[in-house]
C-alpha positions as CSV (number, residue, x, y, z in Angstrom):
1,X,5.3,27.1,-53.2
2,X,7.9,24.8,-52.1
3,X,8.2,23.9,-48.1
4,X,9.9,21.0,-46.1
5,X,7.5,21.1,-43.0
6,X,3.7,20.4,-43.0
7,X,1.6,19.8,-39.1
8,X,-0.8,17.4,-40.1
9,X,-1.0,16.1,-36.7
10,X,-4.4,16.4,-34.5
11,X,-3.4,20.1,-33.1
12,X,-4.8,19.7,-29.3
13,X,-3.7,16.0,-28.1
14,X,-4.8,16.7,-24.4
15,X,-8.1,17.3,-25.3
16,X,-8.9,15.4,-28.3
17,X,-11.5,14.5,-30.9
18,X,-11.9,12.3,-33.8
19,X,-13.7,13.8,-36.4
20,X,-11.1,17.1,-37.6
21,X,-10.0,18.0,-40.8
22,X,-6.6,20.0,-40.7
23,X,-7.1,23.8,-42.5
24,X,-3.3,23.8,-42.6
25,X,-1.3,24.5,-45.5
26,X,-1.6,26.5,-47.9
27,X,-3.2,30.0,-47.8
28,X,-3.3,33.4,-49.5
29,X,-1.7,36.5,-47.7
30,X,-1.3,39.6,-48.3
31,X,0.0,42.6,-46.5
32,X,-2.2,45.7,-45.4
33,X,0.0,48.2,-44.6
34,X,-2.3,51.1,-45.0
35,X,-5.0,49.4,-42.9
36,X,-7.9,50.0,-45.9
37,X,-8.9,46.2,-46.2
38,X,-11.9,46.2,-44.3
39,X,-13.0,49.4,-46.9
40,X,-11.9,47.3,-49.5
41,X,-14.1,44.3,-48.7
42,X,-10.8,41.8,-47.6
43,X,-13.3,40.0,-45.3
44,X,-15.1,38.6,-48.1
45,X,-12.5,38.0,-49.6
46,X,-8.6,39.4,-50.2
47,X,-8.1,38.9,-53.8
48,X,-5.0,39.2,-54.9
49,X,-2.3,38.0,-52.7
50,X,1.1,35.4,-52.4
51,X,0.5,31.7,-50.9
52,X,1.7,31.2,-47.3
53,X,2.5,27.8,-45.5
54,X,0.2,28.3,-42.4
55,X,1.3,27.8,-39.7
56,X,4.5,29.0,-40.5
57,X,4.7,33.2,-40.2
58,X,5.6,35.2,-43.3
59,X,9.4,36.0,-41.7
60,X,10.6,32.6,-41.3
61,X,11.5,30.4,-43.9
62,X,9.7,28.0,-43.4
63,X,6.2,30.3,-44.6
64,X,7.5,30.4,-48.3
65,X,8.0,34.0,-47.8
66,X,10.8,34.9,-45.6
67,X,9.5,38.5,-45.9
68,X,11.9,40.4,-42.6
69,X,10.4,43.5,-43.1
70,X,7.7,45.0,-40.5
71,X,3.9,44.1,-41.7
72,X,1.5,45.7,-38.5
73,X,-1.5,43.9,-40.5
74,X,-2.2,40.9,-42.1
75,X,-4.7,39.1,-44.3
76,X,-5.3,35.5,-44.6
77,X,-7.8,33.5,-46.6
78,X,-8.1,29.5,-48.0
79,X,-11.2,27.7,-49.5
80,X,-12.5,24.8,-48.1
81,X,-15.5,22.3,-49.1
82,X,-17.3,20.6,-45.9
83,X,-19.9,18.9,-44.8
84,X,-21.4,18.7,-41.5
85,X,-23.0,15.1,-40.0
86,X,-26.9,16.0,-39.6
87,X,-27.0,17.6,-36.3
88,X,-23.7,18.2,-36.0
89,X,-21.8,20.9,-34.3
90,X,-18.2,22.5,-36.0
91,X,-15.8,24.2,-33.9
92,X,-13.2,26.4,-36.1
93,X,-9.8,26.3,-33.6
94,X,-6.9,28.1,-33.6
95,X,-4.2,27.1,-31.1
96,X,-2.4,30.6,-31.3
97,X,-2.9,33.6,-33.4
98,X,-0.2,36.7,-33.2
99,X,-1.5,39.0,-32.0
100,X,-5.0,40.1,-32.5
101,X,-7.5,37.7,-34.6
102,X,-10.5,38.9,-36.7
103,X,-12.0,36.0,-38.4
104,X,-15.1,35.9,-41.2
105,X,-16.6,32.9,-43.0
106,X,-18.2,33.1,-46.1
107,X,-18.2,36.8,-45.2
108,X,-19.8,36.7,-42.0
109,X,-17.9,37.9,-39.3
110,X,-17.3,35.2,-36.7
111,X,-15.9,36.7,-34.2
112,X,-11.7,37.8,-32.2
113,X,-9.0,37.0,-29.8
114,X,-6.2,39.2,-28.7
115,X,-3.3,37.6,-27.4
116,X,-0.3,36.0,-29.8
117,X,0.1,33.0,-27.1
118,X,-3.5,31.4,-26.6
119,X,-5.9,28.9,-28.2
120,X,-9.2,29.9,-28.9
121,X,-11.8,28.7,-31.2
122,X,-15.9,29.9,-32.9
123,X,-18.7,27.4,-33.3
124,X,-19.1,28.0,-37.2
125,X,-21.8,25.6,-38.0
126,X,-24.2,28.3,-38.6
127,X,-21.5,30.1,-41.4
128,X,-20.7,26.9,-43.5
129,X,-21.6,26.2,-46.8
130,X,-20.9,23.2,-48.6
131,X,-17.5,25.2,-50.5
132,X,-16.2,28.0,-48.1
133,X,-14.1,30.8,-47.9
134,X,-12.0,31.9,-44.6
135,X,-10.9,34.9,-43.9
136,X,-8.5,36.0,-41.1
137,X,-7.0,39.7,-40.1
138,X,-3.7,39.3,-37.6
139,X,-3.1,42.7,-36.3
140,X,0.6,42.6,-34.5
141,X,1.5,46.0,-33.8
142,X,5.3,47.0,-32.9
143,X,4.0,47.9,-29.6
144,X,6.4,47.3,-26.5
145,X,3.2,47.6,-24.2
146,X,2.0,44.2,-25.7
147,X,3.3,41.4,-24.6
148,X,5.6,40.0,-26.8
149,X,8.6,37.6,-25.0
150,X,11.8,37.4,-27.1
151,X,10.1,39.6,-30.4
152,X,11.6,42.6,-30.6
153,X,9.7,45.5,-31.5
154,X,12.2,47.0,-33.9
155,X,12.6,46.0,-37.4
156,X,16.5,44.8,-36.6
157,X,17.1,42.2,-33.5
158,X,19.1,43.4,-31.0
159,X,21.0,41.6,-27.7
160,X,18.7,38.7,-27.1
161,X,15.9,39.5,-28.5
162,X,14.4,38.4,-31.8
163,X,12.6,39.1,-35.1
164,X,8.9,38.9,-34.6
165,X,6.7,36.3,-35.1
166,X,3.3,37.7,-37.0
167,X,0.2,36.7,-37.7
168,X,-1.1,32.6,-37.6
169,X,1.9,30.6,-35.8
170,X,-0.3,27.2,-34.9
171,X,-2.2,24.9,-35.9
172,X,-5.5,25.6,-37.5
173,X,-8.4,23.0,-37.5
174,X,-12.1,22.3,-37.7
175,X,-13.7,19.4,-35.4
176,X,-17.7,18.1,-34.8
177,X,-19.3,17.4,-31.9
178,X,-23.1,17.1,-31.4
179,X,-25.8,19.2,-30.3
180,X,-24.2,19.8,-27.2
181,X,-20.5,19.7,-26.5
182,X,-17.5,20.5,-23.6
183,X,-16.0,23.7,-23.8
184,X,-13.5,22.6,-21.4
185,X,-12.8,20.3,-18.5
186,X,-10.4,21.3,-15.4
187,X,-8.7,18.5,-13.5
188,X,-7.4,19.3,-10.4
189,X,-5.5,16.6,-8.6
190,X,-5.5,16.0,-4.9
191,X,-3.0,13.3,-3.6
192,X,-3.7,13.8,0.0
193,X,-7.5,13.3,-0.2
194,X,-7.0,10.5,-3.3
195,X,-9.3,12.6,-5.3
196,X,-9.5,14.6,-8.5
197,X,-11.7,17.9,-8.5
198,X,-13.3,18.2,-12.1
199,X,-15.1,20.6,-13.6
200,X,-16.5,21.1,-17.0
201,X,-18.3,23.7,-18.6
202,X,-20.9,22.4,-21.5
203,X,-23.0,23.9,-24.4
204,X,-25.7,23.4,-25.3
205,X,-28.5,21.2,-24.0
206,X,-27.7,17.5,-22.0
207,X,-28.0,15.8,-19.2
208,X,-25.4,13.7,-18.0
209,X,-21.7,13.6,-18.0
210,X,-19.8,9.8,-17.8
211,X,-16.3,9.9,-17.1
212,X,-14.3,6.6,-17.7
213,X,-10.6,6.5,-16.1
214,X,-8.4,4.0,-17.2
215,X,-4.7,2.9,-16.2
216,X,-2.6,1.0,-18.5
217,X,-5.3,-0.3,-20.5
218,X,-7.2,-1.5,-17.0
219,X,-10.3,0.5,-16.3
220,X,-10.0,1.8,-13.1
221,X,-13.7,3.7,-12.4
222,X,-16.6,4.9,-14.2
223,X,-18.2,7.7,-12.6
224,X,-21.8,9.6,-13.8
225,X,-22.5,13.4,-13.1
226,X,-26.1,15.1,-13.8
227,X,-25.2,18.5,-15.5
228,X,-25.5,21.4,-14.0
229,X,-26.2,24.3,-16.0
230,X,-22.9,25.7,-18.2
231,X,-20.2,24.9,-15.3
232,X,-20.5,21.1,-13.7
233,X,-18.4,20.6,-10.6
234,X,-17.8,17.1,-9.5
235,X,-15.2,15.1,-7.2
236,X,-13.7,11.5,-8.6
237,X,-12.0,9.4,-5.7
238,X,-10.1,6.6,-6.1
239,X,-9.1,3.7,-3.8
240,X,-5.9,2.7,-3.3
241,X,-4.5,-0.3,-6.0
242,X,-4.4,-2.5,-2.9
243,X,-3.5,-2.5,0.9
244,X,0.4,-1.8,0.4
245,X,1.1,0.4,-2.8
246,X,0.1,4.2,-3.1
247,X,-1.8,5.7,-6.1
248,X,0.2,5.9,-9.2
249,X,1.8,9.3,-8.7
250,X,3.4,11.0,-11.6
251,X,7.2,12.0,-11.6
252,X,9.9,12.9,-14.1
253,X,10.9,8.5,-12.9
254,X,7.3,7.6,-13.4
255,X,5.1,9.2,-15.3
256,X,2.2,7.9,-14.7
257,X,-1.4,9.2,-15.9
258,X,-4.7,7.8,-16.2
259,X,-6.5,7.9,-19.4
260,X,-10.1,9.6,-19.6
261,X,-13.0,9.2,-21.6
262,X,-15.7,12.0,-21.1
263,X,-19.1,11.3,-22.6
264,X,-21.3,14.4,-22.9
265,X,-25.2,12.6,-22.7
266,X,-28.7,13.7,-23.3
267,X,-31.4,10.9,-23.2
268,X,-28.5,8.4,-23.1
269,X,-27.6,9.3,-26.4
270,X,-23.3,10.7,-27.0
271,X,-23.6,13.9,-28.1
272,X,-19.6,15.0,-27.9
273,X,-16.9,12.3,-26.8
274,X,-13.3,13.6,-25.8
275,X,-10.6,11.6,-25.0
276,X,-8.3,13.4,-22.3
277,X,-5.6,12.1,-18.8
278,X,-4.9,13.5,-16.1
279,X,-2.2,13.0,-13.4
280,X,-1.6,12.7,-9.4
281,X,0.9,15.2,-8.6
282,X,1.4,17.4,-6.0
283,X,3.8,20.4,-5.8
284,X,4.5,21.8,-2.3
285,X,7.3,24.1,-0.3
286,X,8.3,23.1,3.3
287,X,10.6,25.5,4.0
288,X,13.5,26.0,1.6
289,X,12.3,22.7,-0.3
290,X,10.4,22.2,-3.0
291,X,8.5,18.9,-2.6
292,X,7.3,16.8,-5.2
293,X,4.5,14.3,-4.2
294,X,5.4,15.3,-0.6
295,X,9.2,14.3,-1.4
296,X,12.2,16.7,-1.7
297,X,12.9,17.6,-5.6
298,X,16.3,19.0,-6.8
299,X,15.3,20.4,-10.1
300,X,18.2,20.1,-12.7
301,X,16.6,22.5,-15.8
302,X,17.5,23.5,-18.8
303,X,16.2,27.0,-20.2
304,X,14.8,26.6,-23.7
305,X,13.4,28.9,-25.6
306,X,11.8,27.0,-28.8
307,X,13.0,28.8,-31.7
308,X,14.6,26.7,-34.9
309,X,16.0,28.0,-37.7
310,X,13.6,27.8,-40.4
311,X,10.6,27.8,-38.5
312,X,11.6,30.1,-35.8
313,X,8.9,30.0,-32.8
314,X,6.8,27.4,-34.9
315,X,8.2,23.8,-34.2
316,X,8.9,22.1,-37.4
317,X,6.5,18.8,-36.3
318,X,5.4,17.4,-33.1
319,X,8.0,15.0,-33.6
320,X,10.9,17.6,-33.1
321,X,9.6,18.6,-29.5
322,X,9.7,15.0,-28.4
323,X,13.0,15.1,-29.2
324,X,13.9,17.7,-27.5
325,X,12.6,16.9,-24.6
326,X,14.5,13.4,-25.2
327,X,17.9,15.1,-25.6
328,X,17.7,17.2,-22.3
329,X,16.6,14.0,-20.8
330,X,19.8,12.3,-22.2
331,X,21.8,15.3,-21.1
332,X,20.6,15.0,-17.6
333,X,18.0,17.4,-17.4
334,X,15.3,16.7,-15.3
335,X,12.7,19.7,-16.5
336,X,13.1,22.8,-18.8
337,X,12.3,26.6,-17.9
338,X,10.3,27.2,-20.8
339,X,11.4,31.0,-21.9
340,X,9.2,33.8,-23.0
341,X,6.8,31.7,-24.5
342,X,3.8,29.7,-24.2
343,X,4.7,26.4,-26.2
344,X,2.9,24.3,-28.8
345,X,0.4,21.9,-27.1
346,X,2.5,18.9,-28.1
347,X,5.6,20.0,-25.8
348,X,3.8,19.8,-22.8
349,X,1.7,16.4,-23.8
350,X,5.1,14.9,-24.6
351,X,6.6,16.2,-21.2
352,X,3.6,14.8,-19.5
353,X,4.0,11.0,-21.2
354,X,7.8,11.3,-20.7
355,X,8.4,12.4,-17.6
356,X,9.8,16.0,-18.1
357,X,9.0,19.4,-15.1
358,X,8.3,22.2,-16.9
359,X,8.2,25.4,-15.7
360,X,5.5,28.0,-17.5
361,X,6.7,31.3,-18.3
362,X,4.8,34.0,-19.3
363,X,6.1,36.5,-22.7
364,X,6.6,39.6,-21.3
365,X,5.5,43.3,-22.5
366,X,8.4,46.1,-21.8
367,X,6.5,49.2,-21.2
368,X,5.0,50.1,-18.4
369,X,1.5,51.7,-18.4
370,X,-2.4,50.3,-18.0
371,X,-2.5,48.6,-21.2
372,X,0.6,46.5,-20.3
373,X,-0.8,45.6,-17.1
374,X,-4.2,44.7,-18.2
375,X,-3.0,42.8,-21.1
376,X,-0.3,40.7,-18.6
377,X,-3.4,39.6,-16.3
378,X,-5.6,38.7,-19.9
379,X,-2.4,36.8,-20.4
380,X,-1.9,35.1,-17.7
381,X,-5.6,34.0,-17.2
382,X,-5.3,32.2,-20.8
383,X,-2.1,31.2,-20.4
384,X,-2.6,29.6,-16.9
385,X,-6.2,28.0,-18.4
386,X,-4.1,26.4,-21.5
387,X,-2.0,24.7,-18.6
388,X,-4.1,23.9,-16.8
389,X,-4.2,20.2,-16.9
390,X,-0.4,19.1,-17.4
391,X,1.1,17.3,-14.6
392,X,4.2,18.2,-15.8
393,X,4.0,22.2,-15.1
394,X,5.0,22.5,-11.6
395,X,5.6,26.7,-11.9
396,X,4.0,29.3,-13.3
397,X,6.5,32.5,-13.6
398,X,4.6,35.8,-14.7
399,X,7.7,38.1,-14.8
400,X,11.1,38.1,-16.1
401,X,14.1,40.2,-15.0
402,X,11.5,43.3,-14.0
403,X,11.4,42.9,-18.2
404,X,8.2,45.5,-18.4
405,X,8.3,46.8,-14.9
406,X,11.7,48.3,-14.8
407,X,11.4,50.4,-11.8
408,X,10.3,47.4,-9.9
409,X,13.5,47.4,-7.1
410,X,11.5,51.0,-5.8
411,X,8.6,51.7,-7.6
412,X,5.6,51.1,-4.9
413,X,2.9,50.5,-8.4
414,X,5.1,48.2,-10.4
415,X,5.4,45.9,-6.5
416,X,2.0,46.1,-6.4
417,X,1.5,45.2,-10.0
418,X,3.6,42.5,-9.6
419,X,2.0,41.0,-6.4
420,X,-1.5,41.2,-7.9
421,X,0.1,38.9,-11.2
422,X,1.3,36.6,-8.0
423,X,-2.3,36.3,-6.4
424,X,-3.7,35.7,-9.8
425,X,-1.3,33.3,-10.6
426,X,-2.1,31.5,-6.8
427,X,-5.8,31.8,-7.0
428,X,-5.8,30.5,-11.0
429,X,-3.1,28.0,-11.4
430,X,-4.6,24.7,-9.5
431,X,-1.7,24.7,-6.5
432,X,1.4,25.3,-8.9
433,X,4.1,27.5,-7.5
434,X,4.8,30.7,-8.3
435,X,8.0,33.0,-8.7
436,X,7.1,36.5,-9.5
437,X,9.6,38.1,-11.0
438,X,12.5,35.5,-11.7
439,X,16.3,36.5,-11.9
440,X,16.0,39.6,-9.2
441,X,14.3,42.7,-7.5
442,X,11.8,40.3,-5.7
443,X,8.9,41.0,-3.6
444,X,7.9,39.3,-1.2
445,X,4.9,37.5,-2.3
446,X,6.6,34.6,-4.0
447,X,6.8,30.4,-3.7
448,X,10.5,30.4,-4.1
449,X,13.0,32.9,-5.9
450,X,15.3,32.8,-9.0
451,X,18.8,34.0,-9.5
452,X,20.9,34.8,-12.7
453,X,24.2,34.8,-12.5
454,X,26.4,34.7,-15.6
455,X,29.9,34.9,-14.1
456,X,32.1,33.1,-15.9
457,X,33.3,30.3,-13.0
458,X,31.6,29.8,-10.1
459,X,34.8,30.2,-7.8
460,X,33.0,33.0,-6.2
461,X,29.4,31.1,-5.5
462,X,30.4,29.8,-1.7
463,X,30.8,33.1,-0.5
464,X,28.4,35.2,-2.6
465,X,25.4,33.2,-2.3
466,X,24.8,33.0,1.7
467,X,21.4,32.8,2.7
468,X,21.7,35.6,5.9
469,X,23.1,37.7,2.6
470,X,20.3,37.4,0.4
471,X,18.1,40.2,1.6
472,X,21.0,42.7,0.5
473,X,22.5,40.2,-2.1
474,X,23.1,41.6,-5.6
475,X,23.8,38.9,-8.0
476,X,24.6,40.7,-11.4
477,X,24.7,44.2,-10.2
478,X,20.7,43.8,-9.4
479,X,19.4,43.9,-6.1
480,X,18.2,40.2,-5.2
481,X,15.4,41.9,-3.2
482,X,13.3,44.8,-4.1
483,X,14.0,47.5,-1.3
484,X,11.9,47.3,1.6
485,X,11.7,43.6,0.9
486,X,13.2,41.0,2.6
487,X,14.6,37.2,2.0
488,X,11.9,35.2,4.4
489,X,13.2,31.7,3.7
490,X,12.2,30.6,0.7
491,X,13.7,28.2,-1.8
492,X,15.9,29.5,-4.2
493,X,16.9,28.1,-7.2
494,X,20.2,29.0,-9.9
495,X,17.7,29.9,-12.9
496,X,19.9,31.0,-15.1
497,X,24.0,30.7,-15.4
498,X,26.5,29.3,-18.0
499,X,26.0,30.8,-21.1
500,X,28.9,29.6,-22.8
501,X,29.3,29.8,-26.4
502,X,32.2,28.1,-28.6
503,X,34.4,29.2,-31.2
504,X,33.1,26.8,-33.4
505,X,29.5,27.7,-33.6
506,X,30.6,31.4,-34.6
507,X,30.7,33.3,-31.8
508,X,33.3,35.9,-32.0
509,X,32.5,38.2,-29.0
510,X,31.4,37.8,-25.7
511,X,28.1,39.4,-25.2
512,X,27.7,43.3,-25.8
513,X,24.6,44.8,-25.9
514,X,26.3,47.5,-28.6
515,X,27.2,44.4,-31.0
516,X,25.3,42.8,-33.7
517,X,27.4,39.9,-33.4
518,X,27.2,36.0,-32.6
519,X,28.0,36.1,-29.0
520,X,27.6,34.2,-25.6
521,X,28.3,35.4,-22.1
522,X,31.5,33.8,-22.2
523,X,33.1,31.9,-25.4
524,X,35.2,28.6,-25.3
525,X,37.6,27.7,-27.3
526,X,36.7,24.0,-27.7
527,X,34.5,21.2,-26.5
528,X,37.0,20.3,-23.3
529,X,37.5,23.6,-22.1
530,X,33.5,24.0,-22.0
531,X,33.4,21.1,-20.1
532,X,35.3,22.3,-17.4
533,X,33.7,25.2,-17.2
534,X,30.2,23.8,-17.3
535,X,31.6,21.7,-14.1
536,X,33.1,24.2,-12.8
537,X,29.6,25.7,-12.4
538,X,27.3,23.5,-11.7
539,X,29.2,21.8,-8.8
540,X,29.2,25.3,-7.3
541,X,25.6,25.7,-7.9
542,X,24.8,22.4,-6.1
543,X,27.5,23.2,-3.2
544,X,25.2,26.3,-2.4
545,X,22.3,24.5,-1.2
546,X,20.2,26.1,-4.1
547,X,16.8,23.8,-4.6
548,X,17.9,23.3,-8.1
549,X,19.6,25.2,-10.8
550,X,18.5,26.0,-14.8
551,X,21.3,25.7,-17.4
552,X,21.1,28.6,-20.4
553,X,20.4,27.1,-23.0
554,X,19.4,24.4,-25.0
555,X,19.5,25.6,-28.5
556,X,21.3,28.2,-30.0
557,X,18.8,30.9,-30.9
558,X,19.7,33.3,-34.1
559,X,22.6,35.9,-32.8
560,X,22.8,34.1,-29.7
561,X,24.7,30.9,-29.7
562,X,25.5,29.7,-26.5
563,X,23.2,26.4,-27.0
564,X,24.1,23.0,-26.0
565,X,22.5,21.9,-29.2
566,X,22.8,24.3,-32.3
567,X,19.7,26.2,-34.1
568,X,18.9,23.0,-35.8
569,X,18.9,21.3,-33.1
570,X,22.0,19.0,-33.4
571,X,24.0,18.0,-30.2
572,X,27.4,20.5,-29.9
573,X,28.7,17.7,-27.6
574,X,28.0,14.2,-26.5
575,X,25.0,14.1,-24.6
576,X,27.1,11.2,-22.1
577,X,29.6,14.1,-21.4
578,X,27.0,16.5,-20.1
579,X,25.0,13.7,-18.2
580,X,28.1,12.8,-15.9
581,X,28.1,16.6,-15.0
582,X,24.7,16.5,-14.0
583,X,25.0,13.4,-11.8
């Protein structure tokens, strides 16, 4: 089976160990259509079947199958030979699954997930064998209740939303630890108190947990906690470098983080080492500011939505998100809306070393009812967790565009739906901000607002966007405010505008939600007249007094072309032209 793209890289690089072996590559699949697999004994084995480039899904190209038709189930399976250090530990770990895992070794059932967007991961040492067989079921119904982001639920994509991504999408990987290991460890930064909250949770019997911080190669503290049970709180303070500079904050200018060793002990004896950072940052409103650090921030985004053309929501390498995140830096861009999707670890590792805000965006579901909203707060307790410790996520958004509560501007049970996803989001999310429901038909209970606005020049910006209007403002025909909800001061932020499309990347229409064609919200007819517009816009934008403003988009993105790069990722125009528009 011929590919171009293999992720050999260590899958989880904010929480790493050494000792992994890839289970990338290539695997058997085979479609289960009439759901009898289980009767036929798939778990021990699937038989018959085509190979697959995991983690690549069977509709892309870059899976060796580029199959576009609707499979609901899907069977996996690959042989591997291992064997375990003497008292060793072996995690099996999957960094995303689409959407609902089942999972057997050597015919043993292991155990599930559900949820297309989330890491999770079995302690396997009791199923290995010295040559073993993997088996994995991916359920991904058509199901507009689950969330889902840009995947369309239809067979045939339509407006701006895509073909589905099904089954394993992420790395797969095994890693040891010892007898007793870290499940997970929470940093929580404090940069008024010059402190860190940790906490980690452990399995498995030890004693003692040594953390060893380190800056730029210069140890900074060593610090011992006793272990408490499953869940270990503790509190690391620094002192300051010396009597005249602060702590090292981090900040798109300087990203600073400190480097952590954790040491999981019993008897004085390392049972599990992880090598991990963390970051002093602190995100704040004061009034209609957003604060960085305690300074104002004028946040210059870029929405991104991580698809690529052969790949689609996979990225080709870790390699290919750094440089993304490089060319919106050389464009100007000081952060990135991530849209409708929880990214691969390795964006938001490489945002954190380079100095790059990132927004977190939950996918959304589209139909209201119970198992939408119990599967949006599952989703956003995992999705908030996996964020949990990048500095470089200053937001957490829950809703888009009242995108699965569409009754939202009236409807007294979507507000309250969507205030509980804020209160989550608050009481989960370590101090990040939140905007509930960004573009329009607010509530309330929000950090700071969002407005879309895809006119076509921004001629009309001075007078539309007035802050006494905004509690009766309706940006695209869409009430800003929910009814019975008022503006009470917040920042507000441009979060999506532009749009633009040129001739010369295809687009023959503007958008229509009745065509199937390549389209943008407005199309140019060359590089210089986009230009103009694009500063045309943004100088309105900033001459509103908005706290920031998010460009759409970075790539193009299948039948949607209005990318600053195209869907491979290649600059449309000089990144230099761009920058000077930014300022």
């Amino acid at each position: 089976m011929a590919h171009n793209y293999e992720r050999n890289e260590y899958p989880r690089p904010q929480f790493a160990r050494r000792v992994w072996t890839s289970l990338n590559g290539t695997w058997k699949l085979r479609f289960d259509d009439a759901e009898t697999g289980v009767a036929q004994g798939f778990p021990q084995g699937i038989g018959k079947g085509c190979g697959i480039c995991v983690p690549f899904a069977y509709q892309c190209a870059a899976s060796g199958v580029e199959d576009k038709k609707q499979h609901e189930v899907l069977w996996y399976e690959r042989t591997f030979s291992y064997a375990a250090g003497a008292g060793r530990r072996v995690l099996l770990c999957f960094n995303a699954v689409d959407y609902e895992a089942d999972v057997w070794l050597n015919g043993k059932y292991v155990g599930g997930h559900v949820g297309g967007y989330t890491p999770f991961s079995f302690d396997v040492t009791d199923y290995l064998c010295a040559e073993n067989t993997l088996v994995v079921r991916a359920t991904d119904r058509n199901d507009a209740a689950q969330p889902r982001g840009k995947q369309y639920w239809e067979e045939t994509p339509n407006r701006c939303w895509y073909r589905a991504t099904s089954g394993i999408w992420q790395s797969v990987w095994l890693e040891e630890t010892g007898g007793a290991y870290f499940t997970e460890a929470l940093f929580t930064p404090d940069i008024d108190r010059r402190c860190v909250e940790m906490q980690f949770s452990v399995r498995g019997a030890a004693d003692t947990i040594r953390i060893s911080a380190s800056y730029r190669g210069e140890l900074v503290k060593v610090q011992e906690e006793s272990v408490v049970g499953k869940l270990t709180p503790c509190v690391f303070r620094f002192c300051e470098a010396d009597c005249i500079d602060e702590i090292h904050y981090w900040s798109p200018e300087h990203p600073n983080v400190y480097e952590v060793k954790l040491e999981l002990l019993r008897g004085g004896e390392t049972l599990d080492e992880v090598e991990t950072y963390f970051a002093m940052r602190k995100i704040s409103v004061d009034g209609d500011r957003i604060l960085l650090n305690n300074a104002p921030l004028y946040q210059k985004l870029v929405l991104d939505q991580g698809y690529w053309a052969e790949t689609d929501l996979t990225p080709p390498s870790a390699e290919a998100l750094r440089q993304d995140i490089l060319a919106s830096k050389a464009m100007g861009f000081n952060g990135a809306r991530k849209h409708q999707k929880l990214e691969d670890p390795y964006y938001y590792y490489y945002a954190d070393r380079l100095g790059f805000l990132v927004w977190g965006e939950m996918p959304s579901a589209y139909s209201f009812c119970h198992d939408e909203m119990r599967a949006l707060h599952a989703l956003l307790a995992e999705g908030i967790r996996s964020l949990y410790n990048h500095p470089s996520v200053i937001a957490i958004v829950p809703m888009n565009e009242s995108w699965g509560v569409r009754n939202l501007l009236y409807d007294a049970q979507q507000k309250n739906f969507v205030r509980s996803l804020y209160y989550q989001a608050k009481a989960e999310s370590g101090g990040r901000l939140v905007c509930c429901n960004d573009g329009w038909e607010q509530v309330e209970e929000t950090d700071f607002i969002g407005i879309h606005d895809y006119a076509p020049t921004g001629d009309a910006f001075a007078d539309k966007y007035v802050r006494e209007k905004y509690s009766e403002l309706y940006p695209m025909r869409r009430r800003l405010m929910g009814f019975g909800e008022k503006y009470t001061g917040v920042p507000v932020l441009l979060t999506e505008y532009g749009g633009a499309a040129l001739k010369a990347s295809g687009a023959d229409a503007r958008f229509d939600a009745e065509s199937d064609c390549k389209w943008g919200y407005v199309v140019d007819k060359d590089a210089k007249s986009f230009l103009l517009r694009y500063k045309n816009l943004t100088d309105a934008a900033r001459a509103c007094g908005f706290a920031g403003y998010c460009y759409t988009q970075l790539t193009d993105v299948k039948q949607e072309v209005n990318g600053l790069l195209d869907e491979h990722h290649a600059p449309k125009i000089p990144f230099d032209e761009i920058a000077k528009l930014n300022g």
